[in-house]
C-alpha positions in Angstrom: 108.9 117.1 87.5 106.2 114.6 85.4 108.7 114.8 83.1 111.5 113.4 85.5 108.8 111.0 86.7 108.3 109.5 83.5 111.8 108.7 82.7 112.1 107.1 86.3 109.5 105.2 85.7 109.8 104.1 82.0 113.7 103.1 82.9 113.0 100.5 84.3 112.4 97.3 82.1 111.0 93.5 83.1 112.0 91.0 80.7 108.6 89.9 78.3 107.2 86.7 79.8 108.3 83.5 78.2 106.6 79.5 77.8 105.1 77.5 75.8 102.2 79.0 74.6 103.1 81.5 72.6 100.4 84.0 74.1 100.5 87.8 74.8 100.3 87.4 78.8 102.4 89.3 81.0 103.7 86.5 83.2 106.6 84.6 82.4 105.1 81.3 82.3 102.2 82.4 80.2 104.5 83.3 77.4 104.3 86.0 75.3 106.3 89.3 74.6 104.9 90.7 78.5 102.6 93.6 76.5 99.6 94.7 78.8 96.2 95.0 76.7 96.5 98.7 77.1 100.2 99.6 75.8 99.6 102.9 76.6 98.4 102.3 80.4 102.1 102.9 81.3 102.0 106.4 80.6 98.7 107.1 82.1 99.7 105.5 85.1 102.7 108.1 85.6 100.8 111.0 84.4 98.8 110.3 86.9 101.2 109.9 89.8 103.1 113.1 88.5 99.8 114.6 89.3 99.2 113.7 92.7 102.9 114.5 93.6 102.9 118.1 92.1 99.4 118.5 93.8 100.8 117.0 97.3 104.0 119.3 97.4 101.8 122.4 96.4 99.5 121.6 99.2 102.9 120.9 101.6 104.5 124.4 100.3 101.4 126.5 100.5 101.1 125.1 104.1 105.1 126.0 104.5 104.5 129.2 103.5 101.6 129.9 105.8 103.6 129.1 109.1 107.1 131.0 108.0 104.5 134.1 107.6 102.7 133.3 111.0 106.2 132.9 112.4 107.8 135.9 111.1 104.7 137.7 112.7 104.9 136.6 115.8 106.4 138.6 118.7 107.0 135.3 121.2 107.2 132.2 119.1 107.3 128.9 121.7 109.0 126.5 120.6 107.5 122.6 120.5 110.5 120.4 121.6 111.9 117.6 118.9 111.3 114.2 120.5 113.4 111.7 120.4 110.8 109.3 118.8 110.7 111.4 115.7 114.7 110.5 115.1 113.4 107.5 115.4 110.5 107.3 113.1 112.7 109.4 110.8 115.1 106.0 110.7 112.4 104.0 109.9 110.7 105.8 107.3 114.1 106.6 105.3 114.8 102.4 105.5 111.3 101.2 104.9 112.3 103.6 102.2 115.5 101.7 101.0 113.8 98.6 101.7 111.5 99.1 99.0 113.9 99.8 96.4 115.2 96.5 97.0 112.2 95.0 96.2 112.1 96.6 92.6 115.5 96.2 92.1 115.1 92.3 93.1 112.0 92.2 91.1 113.8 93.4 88.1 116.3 91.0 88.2 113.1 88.3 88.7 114.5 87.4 92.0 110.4 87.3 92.9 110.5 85.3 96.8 113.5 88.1 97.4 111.8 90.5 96.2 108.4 89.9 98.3 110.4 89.9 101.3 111.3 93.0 101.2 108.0 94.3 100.0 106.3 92.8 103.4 109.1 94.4 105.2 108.4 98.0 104.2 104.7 97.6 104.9 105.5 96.5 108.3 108.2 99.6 108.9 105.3 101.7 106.9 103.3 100.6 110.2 106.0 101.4 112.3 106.2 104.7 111.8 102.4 105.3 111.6 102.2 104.0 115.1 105.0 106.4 116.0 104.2 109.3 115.0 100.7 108.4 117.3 103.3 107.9 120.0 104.7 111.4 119.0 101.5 113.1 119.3 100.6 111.0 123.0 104.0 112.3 124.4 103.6 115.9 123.4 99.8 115.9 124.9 101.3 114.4 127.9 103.6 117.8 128.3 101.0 119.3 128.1 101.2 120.3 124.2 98.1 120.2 122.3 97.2 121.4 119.0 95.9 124.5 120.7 98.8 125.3 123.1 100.8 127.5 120.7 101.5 128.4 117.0 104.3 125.9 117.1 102.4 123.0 118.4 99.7 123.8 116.0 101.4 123.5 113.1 103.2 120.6 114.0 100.2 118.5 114.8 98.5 119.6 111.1 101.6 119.2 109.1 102.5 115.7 110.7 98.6 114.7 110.6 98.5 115.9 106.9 101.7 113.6 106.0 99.9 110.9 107.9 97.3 110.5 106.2 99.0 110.8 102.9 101.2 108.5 103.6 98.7 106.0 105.0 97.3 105.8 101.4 100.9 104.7 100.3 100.3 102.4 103.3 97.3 100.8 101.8 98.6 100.4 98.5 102.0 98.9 100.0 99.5 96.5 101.7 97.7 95.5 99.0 100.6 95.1 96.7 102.5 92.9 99.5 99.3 90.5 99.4 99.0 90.8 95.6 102.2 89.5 95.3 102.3 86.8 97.9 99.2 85.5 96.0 100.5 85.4 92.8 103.2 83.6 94.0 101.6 80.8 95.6 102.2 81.7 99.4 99.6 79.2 101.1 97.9 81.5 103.7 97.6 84.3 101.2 96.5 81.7 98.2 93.8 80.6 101.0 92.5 83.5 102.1 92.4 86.1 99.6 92.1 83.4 96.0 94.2 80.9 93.9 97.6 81.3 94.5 98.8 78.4 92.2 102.1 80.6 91.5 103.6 83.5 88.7 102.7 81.3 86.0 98.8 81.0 86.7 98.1 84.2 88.1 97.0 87.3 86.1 99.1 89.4 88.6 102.7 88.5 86.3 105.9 90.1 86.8 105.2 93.1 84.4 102.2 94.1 85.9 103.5 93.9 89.5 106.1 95.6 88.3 104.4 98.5 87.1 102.5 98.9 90.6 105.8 98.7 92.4 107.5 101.4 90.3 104.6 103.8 91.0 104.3 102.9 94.9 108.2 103.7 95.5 108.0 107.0 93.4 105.0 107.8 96.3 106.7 106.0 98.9 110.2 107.9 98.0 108.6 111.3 98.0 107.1 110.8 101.5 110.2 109.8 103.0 111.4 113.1 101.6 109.0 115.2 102.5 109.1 113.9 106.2 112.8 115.4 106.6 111.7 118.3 104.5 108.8 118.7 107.5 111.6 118.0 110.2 113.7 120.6 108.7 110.9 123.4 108.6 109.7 122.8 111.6 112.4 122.3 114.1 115.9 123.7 112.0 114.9 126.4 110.1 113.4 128.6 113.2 
């Protein structure tokens, strides 16, 4: 799987920086071939995110395997009832989801304003569905379902609380990459309130290391999304 992560990662290429200065900066304006200091960061980077994924689905499978054992032992298994707001926080997940990958894609082709759009759109549906899944858990105690009600119900609250909170860390990084971004770029309230913002060119935040962060949030962002509908699946298909 690190394997697979590393090729997805290191596929995707952003063109060295270019100017008049003949430096080694990653930003286009800067000039330069677009090397980081640390050529081998890259590869750390994904090592590391393999890592974290293979420990987060081990943690998500272990869990799995706990409540189809609790299940198969029980003699009356009740049955928490599939909400209509988790459809709808599925939706949004799976397209803040395919918002993102237009972002890298745009900021591969260097298509940077395009590109930032779409990055402050998935943070915003990242938000969405945060605030649903609260709305999930506020519905379900208002029928009376709480995390001690039944097996079912208790699962549910941990499994969707434990993919919460994981992906409320992708959350953060989406949020910090959207203003990293905007700042770099020059955005006024973003170049006013969090530092210099005097565009690509001036900013040590350049295309290749943004795009580095933004190859490694999606991989994370991705495999949320997935393992949301894997969660659906196990908890209210496969009964």
């Amino acid at each position: 799987m690190i394997k697979t992560i590393g090729r997805r990662t290191s596929s995707h290429h952003f063109p060295p920086g270019r100017g008049n200065n003949n430096g080694n900066g990653d930003s286009p304006s800067h000039g330069g071939d677009g090397r980081d200091l640390h050529p081998r960061a890259d590869d750390v980077y994904r090592l590391g995110m393999g890592v974290a994924l293979v420990a987060i689905g081990v943690f998500f499978v272990a869990f799995t395997i706990i409540y189809l054992a609790r299940q198969g032992s029980a003699n009356n298994w009740p049955s928490t009832p599939m909400l209509p707001i988790l459809w709808m926080n599925t939706v949004v997940l799976v397209t803040s989801s395919i918002t993102l990958e237009i972002s890298r894609r745009s900021l591969e082709r260097r298509q940077l304003f395009r590109s930032n759009r779409w990055l402050t759109l998935t943070t915003l549906l990242g938000l969405l569905f945060l605030s649903g899944q609260v709305t999930a858990w506020v519905q379900l105690s208002k029928r009376g379902l709480y995390l001690t009600s039944n097996p079912h119900s208790m699962f549910f609250y941990l499994l969707s609380a434990a993919h919460g909170v994981h992906l409320l860390g992708g959350l953060i990084a989406l949020l910090w990459l959207t203003i990293k971004t905007w700042e770099a770029d020059g955005a006024p309230f973003f170049a006013s309130t969090f530092g210099r913002g005097d565009g690509v060119g001036e900013s040590p935040f350049g295309v290749r290391r943004r795009g580095r962060s933004v190859n490694l949030i999606s991989l994370y962002w991705h495999f949320m999304a997935v393992l949301w509908i894997y969660l659906l699946v196990v908890l209210f298909v496969w009964r």
